[in-house]
PyMOL Python script that loads the backbone (N, CA, C, O; Angstrom):
from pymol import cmd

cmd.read_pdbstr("""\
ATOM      1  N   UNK A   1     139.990 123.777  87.229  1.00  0.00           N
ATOM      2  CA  UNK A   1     140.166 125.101  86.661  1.00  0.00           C
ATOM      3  C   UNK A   1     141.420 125.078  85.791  1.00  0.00           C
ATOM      4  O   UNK A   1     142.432 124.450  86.100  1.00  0.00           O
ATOM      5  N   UNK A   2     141.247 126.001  84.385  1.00  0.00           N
ATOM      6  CA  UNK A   2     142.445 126.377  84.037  1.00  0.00           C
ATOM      7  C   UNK A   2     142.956 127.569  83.700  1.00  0.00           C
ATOM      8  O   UNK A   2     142.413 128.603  84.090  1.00  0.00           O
ATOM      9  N   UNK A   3     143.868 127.579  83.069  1.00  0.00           N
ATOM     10  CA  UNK A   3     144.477 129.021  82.488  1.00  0.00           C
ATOM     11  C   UNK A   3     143.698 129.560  81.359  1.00  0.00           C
ATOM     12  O   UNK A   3     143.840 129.055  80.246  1.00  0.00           O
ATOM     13  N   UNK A   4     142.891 130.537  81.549  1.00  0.00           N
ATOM     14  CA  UNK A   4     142.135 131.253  80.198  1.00  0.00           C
ATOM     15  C   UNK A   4     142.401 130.980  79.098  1.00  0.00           C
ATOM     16  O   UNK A   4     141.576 130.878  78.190  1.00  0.00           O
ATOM     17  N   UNK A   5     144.130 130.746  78.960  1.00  0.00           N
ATOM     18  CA  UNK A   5     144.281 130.669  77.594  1.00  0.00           C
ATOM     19  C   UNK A   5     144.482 129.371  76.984  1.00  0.00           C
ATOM     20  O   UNK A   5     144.967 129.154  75.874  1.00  0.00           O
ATOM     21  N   UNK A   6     144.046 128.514  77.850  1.00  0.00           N
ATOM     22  CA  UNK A   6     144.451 127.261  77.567  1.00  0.00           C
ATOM     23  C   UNK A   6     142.577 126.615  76.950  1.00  0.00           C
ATOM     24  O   UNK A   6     142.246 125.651  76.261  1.00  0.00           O
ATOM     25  N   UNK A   7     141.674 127.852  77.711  1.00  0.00           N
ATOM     26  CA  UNK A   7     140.089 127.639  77.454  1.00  0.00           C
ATOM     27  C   UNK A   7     139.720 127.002  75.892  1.00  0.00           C
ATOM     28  O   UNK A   7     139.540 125.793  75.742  1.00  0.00           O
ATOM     29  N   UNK A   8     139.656 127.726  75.053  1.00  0.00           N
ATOM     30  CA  UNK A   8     139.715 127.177  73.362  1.00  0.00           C
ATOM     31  C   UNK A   8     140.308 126.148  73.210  1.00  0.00           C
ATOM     32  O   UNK A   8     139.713 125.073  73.128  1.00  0.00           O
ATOM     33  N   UNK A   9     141.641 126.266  73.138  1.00  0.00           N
ATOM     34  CA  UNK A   9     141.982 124.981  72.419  1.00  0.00           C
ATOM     35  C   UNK A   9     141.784 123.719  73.105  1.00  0.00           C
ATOM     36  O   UNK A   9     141.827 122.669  72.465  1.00  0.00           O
ATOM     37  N   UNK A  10     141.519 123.735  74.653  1.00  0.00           N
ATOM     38  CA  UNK A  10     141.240 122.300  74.731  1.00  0.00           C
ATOM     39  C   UNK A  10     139.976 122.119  75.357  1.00  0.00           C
ATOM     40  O   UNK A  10     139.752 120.978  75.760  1.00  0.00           O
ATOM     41  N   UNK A  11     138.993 123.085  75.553  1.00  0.00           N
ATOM     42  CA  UNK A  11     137.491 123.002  75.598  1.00  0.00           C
ATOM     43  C   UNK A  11     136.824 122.605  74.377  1.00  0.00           C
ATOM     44  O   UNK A  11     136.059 121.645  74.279  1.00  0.00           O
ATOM     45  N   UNK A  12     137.322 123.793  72.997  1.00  0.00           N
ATOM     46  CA  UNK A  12     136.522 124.490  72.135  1.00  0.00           C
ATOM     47  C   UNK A  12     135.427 125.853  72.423  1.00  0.00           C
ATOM     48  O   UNK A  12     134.720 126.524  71.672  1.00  0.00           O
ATOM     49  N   UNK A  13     135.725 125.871  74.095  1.00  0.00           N
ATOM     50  CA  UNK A  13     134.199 126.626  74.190  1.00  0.00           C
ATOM     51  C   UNK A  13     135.578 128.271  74.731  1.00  0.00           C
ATOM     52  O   UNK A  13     136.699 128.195  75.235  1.00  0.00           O
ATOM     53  N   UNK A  14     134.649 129.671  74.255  1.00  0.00           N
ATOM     54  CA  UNK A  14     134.837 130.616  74.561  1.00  0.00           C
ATOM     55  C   UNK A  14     134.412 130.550  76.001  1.00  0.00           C
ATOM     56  O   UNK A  14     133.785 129.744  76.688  1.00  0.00           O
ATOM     57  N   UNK A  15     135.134 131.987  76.237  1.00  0.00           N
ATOM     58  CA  UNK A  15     134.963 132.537  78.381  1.00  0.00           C
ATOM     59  C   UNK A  15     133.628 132.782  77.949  1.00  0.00           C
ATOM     60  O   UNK A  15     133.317 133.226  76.844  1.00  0.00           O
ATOM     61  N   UNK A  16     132.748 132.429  79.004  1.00  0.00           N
ATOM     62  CA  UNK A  16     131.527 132.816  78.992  1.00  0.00           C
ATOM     63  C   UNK A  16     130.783 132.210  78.288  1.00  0.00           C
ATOM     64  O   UNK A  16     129.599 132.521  78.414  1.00  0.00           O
ATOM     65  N   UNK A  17     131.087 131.219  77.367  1.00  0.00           N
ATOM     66  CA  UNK A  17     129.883 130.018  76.833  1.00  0.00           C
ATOM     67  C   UNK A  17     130.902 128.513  77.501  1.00  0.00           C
ATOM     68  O   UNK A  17     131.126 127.530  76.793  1.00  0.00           O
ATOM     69  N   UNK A  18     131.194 128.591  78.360  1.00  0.00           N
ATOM     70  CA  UNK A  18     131.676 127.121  79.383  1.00  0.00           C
ATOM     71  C   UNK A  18     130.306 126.457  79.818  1.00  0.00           C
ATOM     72  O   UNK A  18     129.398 127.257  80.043  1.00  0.00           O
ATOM     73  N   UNK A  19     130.179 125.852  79.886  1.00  0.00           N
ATOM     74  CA  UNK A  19     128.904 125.090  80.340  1.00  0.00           C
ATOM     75  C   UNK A  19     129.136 123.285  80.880  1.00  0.00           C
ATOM     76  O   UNK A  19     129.970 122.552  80.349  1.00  0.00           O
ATOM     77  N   UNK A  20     128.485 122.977  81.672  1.00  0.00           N
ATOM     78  CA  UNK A  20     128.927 121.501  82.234  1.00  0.00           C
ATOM     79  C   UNK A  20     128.016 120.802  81.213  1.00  0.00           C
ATOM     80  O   UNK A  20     128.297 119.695  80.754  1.00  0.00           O
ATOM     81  N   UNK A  21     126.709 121.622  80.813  1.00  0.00           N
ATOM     82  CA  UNK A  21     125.976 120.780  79.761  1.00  0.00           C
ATOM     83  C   UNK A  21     126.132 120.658  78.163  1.00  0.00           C
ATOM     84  O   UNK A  21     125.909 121.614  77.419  1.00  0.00           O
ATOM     85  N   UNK A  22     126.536 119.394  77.708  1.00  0.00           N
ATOM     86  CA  UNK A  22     126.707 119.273  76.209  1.00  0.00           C
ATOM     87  C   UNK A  22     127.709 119.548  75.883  1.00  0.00           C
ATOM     88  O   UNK A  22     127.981 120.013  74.776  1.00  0.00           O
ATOM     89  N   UNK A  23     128.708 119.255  77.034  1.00  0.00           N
ATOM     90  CA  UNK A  23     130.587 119.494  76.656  1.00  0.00           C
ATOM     91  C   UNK A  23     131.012 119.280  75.426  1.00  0.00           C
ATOM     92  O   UNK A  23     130.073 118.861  74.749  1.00  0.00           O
ATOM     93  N   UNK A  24     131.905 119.365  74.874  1.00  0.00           N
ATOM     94  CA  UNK A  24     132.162 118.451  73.378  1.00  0.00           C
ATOM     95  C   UNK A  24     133.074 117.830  73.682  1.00  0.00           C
ATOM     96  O   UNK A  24     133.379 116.939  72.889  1.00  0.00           O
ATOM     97  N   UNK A  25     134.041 118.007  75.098  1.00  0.00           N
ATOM     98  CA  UNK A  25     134.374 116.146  75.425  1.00  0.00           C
ATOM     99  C   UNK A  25     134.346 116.405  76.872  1.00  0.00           C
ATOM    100  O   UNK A  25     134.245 117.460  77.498  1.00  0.00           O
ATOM    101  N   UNK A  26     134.498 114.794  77.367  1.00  0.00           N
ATOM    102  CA  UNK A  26     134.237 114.860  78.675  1.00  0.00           C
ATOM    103  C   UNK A  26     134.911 115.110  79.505  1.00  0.00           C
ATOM    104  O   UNK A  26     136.027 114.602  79.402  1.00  0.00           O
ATOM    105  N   UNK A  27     134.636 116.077  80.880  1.00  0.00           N
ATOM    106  CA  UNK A  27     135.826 116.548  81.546  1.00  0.00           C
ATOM    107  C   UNK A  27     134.994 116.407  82.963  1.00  0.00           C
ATOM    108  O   UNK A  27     133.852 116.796  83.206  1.00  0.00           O
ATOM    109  N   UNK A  28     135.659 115.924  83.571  1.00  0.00           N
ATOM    110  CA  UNK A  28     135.228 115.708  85.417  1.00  0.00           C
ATOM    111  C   UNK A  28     134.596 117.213  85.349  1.00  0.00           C
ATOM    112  O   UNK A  28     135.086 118.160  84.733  1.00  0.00           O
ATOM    113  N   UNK A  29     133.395 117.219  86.123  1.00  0.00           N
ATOM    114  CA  UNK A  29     132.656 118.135  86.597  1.00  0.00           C
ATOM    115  C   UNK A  29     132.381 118.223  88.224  1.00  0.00           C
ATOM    116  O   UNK A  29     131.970 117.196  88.764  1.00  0.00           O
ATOM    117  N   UNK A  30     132.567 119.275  88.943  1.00  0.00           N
ATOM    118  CA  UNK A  30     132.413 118.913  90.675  1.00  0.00           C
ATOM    119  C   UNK A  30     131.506 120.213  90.768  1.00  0.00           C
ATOM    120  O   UNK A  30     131.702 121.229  90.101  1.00  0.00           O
ATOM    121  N   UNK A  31     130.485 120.035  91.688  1.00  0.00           N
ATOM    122  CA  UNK A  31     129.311 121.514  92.167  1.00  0.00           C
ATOM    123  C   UNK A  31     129.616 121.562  93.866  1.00  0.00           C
ATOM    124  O   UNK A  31     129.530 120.666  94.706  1.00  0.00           O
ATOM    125  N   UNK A  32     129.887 122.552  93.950  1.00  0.00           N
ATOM    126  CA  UNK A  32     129.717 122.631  95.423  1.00  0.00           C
ATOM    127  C   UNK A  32     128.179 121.898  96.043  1.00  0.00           C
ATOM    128  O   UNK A  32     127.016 121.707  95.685  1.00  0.00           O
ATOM    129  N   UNK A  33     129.191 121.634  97.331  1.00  0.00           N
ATOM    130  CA  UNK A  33     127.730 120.037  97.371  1.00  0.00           C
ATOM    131  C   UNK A  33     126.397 120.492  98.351  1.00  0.00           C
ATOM    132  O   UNK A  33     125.621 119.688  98.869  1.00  0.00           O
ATOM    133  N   UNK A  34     126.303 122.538  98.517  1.00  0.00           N
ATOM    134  CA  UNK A  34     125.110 123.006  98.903  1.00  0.00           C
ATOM    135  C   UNK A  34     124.109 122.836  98.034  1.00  0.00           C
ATOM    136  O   UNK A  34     122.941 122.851  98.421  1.00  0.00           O
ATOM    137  N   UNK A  35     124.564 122.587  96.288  1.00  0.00           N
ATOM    138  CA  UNK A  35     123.452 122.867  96.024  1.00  0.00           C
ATOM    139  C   UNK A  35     122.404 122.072  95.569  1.00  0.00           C
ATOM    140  O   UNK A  35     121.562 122.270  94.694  1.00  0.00           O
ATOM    141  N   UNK A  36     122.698 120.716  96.659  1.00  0.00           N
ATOM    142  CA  UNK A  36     121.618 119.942  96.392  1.00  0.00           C
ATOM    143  C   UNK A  36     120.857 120.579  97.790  1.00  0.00           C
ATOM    144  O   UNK A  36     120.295 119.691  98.431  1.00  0.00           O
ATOM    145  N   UNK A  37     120.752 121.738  98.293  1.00  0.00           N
ATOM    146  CA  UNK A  37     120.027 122.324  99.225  1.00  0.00           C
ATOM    147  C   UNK A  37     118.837 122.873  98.324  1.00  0.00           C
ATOM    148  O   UNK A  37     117.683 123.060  98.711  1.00  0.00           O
ATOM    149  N   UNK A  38     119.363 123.107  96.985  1.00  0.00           N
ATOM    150  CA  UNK A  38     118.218 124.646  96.405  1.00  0.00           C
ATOM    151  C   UNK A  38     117.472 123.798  95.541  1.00  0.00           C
ATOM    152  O   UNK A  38     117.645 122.708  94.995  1.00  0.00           O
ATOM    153  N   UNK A  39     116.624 124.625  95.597  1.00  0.00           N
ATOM    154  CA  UNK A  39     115.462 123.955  94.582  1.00  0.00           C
ATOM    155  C   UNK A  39     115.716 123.938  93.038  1.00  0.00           C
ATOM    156  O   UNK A  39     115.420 123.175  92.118  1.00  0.00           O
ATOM    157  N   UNK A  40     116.559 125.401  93.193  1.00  0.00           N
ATOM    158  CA  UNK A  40     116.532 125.537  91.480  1.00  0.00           C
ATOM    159  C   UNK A  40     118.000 126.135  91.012  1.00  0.00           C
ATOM    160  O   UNK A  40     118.427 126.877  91.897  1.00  0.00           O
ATOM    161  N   UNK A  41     118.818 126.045  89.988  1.00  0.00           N
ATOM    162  CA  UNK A  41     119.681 125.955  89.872  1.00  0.00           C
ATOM    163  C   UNK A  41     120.683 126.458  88.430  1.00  0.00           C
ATOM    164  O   UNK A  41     121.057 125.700  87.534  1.00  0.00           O
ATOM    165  N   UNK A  42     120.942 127.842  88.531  1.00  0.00           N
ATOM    166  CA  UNK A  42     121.624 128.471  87.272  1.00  0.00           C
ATOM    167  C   UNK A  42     122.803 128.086  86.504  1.00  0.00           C
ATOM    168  O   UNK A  42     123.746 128.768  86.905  1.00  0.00           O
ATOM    169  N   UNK A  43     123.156 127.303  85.590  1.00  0.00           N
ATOM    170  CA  UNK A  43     123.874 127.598  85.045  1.00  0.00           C
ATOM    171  C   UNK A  43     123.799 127.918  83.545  1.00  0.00           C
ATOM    172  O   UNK A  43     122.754 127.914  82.895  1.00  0.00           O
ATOM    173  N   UNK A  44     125.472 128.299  82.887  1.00  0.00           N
ATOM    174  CA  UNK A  44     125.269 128.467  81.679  1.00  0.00           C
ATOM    175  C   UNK A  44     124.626 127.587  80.921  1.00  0.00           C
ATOM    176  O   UNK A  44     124.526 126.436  81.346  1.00  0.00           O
ATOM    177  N   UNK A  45     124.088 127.920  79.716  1.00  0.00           N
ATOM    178  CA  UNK A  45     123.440 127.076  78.415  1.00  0.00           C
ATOM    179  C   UNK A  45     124.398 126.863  77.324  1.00  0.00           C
ATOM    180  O   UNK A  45     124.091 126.107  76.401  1.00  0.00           O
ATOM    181  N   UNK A  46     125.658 127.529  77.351  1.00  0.00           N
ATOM    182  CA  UNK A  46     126.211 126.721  76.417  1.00  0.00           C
ATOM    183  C   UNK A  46     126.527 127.961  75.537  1.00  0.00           C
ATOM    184  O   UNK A  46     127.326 127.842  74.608  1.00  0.00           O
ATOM    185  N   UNK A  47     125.960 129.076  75.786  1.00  0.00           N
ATOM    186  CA  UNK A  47     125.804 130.213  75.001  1.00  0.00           C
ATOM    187  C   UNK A  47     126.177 131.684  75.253  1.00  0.00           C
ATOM    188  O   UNK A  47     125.197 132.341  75.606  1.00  0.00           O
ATOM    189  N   UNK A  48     127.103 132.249  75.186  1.00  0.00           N
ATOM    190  CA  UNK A  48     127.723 133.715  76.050  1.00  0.00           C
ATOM    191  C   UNK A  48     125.896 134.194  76.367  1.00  0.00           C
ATOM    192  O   UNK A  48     124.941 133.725  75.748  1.00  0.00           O
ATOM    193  N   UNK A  49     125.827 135.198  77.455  1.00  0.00           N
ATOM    194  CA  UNK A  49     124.536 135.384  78.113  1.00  0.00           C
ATOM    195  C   UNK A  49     123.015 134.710  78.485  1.00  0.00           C
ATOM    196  O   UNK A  49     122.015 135.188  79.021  1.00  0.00           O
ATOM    197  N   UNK A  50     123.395 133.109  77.830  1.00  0.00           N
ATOM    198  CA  UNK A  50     122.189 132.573  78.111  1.00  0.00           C
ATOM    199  C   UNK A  50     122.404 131.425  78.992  1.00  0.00           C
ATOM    200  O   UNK A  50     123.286 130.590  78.787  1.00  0.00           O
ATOM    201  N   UNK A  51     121.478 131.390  80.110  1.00  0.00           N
ATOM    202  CA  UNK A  51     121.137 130.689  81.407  1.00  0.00           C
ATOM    203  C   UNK A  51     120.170 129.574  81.000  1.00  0.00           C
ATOM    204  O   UNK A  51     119.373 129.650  80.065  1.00  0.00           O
ATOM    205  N   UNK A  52     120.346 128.485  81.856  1.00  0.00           N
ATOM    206  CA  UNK A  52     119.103 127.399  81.841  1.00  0.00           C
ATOM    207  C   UNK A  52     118.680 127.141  83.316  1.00  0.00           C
ATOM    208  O   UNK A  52     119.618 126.900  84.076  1.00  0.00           O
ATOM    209  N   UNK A  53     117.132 127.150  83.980  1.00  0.00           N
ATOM    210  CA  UNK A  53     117.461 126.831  85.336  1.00  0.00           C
ATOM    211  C   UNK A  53     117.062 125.375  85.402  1.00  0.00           C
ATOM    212  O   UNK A  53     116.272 124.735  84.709  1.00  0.00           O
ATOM    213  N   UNK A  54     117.708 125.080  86.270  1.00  0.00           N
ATOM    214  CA  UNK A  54     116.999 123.496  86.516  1.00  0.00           C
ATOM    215  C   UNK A  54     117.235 123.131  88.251  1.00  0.00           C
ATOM    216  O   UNK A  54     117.842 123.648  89.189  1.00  0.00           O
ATOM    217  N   UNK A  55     116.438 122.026  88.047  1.00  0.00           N
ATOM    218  CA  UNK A  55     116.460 121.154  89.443  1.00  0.00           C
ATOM    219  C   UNK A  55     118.437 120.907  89.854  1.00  0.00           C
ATOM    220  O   UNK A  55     119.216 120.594  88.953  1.00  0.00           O
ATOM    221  N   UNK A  56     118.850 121.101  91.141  1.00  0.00           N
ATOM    222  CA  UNK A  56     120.427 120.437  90.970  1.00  0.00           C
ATOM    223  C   UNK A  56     120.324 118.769  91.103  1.00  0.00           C
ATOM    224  O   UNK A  56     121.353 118.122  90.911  1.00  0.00           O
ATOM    225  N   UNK A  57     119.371 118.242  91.353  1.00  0.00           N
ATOM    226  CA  UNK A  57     119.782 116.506  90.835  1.00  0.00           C
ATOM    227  C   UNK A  57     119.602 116.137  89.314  1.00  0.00           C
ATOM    228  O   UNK A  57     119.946 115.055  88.839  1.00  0.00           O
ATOM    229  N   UNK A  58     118.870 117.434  88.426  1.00  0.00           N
ATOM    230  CA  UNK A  58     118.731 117.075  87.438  1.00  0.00           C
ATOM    231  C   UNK A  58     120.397 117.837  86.859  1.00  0.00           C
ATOM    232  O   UNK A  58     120.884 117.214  85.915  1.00  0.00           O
ATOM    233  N   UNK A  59     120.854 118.510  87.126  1.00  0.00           N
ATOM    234  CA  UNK A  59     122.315 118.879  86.571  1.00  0.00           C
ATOM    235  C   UNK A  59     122.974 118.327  86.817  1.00  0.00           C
ATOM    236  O   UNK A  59     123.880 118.199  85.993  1.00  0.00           O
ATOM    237  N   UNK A  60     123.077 117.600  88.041  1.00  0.00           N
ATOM    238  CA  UNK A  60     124.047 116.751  88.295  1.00  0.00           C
ATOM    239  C   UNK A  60     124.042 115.421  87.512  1.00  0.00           C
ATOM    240  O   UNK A  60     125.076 114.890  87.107  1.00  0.00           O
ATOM    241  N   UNK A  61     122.519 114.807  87.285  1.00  0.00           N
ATOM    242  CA  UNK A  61     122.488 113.665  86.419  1.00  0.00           C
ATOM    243  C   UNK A  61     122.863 114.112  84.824  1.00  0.00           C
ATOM    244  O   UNK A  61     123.206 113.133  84.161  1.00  0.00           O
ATOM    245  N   UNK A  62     122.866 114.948  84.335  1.00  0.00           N
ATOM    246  CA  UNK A  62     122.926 115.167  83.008  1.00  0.00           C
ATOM    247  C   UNK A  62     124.274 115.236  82.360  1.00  0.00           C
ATOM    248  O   UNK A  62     124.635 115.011  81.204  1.00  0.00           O
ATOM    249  N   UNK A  63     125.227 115.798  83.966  1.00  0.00           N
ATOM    250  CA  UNK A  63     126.487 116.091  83.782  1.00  0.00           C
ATOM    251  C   UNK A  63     126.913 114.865  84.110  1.00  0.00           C
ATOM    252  O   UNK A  63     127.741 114.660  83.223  1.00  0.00           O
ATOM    253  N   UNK A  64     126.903 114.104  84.653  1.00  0.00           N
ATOM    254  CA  UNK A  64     127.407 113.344  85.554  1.00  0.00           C
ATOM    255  C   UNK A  64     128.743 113.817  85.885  1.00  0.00           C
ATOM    256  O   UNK A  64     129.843 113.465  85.460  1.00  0.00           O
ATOM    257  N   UNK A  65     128.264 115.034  87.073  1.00  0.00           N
ATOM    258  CA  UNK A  65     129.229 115.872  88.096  1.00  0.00           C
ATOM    259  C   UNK A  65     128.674 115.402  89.188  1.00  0.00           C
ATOM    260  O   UNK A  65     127.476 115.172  89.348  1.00  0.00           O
ATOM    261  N   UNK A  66     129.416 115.275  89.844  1.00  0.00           N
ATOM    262  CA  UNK A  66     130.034 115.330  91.834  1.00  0.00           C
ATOM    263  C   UNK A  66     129.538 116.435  92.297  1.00  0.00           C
ATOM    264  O   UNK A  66     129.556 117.583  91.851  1.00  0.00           O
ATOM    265  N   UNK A  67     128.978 115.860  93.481  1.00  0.00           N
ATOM    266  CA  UNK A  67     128.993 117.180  94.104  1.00  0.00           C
ATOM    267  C   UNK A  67     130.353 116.805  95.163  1.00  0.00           C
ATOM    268  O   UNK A  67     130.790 115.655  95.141  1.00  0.00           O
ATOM    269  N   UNK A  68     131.147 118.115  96.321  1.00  0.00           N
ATOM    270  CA  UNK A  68     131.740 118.280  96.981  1.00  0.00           C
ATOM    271  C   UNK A  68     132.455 119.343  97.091  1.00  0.00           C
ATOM    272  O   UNK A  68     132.842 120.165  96.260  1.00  0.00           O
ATOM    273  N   UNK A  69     132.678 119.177  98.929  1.00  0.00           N
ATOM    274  CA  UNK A  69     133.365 120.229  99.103  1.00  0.00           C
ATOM    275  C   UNK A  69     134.189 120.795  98.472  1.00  0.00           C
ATOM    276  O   UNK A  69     135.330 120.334  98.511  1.00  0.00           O
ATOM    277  N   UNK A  70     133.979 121.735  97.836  1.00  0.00           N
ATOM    278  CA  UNK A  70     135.010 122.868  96.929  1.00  0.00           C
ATOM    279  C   UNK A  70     135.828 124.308  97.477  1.00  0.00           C
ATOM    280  O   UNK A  70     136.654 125.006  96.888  1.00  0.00           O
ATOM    281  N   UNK A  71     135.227 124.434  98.867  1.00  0.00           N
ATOM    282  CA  UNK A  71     135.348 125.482  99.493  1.00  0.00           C
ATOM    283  C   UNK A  71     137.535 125.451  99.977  1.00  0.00           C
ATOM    284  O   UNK A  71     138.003 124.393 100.397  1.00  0.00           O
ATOM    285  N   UNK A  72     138.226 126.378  99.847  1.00  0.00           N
ATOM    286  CA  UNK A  72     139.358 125.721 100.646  1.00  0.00           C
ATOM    287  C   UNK A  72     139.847 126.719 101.360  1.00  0.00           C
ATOM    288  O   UNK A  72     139.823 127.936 101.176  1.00  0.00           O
ATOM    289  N   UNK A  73     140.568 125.654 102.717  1.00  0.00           N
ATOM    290  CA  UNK A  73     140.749 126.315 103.884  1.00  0.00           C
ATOM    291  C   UNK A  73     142.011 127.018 103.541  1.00  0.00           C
ATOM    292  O   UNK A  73     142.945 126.536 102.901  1.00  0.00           O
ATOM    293  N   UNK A  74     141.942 128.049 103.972  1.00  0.00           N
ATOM    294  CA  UNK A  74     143.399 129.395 103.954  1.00  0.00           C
ATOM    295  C   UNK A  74     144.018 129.159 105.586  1.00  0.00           C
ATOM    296  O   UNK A  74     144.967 129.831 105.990  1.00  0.00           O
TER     297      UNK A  74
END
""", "prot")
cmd.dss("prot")
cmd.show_as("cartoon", "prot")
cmd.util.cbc("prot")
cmd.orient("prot")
């Protein structure tokens, strides 16, 4: 995660068009590691309001993201 304002200049991508797919450079990606439980799987497209669903082994292969525990203990 970073600081909002740090989003643009070293993504390129606006709040709300972040996407793990079709980064324009590569940045470690991690999914919480339930969701190789679900069948099907929302994230952004790359585009402020537009969704893609897919399989999570197919997001995870495309991204080549991790899954893992992301949850943290307080």
């Amino acid at each position: 995660m970073l600081p909002m304002k740090d989003l643009l200049p070293l993504t390129g991508y606006i709040r709300g068009g972040c996407s793990p797919i079709g980064m324009k450079k590569p940045f470690p990606t991690f999914i919480q590691e339930e969701v190789e439980l679900l069948d099907t799987v929302s994230v952004s497209a790359g585009v402020r309001g537009c969704q893609v669903l897919l399989a999570p082994d197919a997001l995870l292969r495309i991204t080549g993201a991790k899954s893992a525990d992301l949850t943290r203990d307080e």
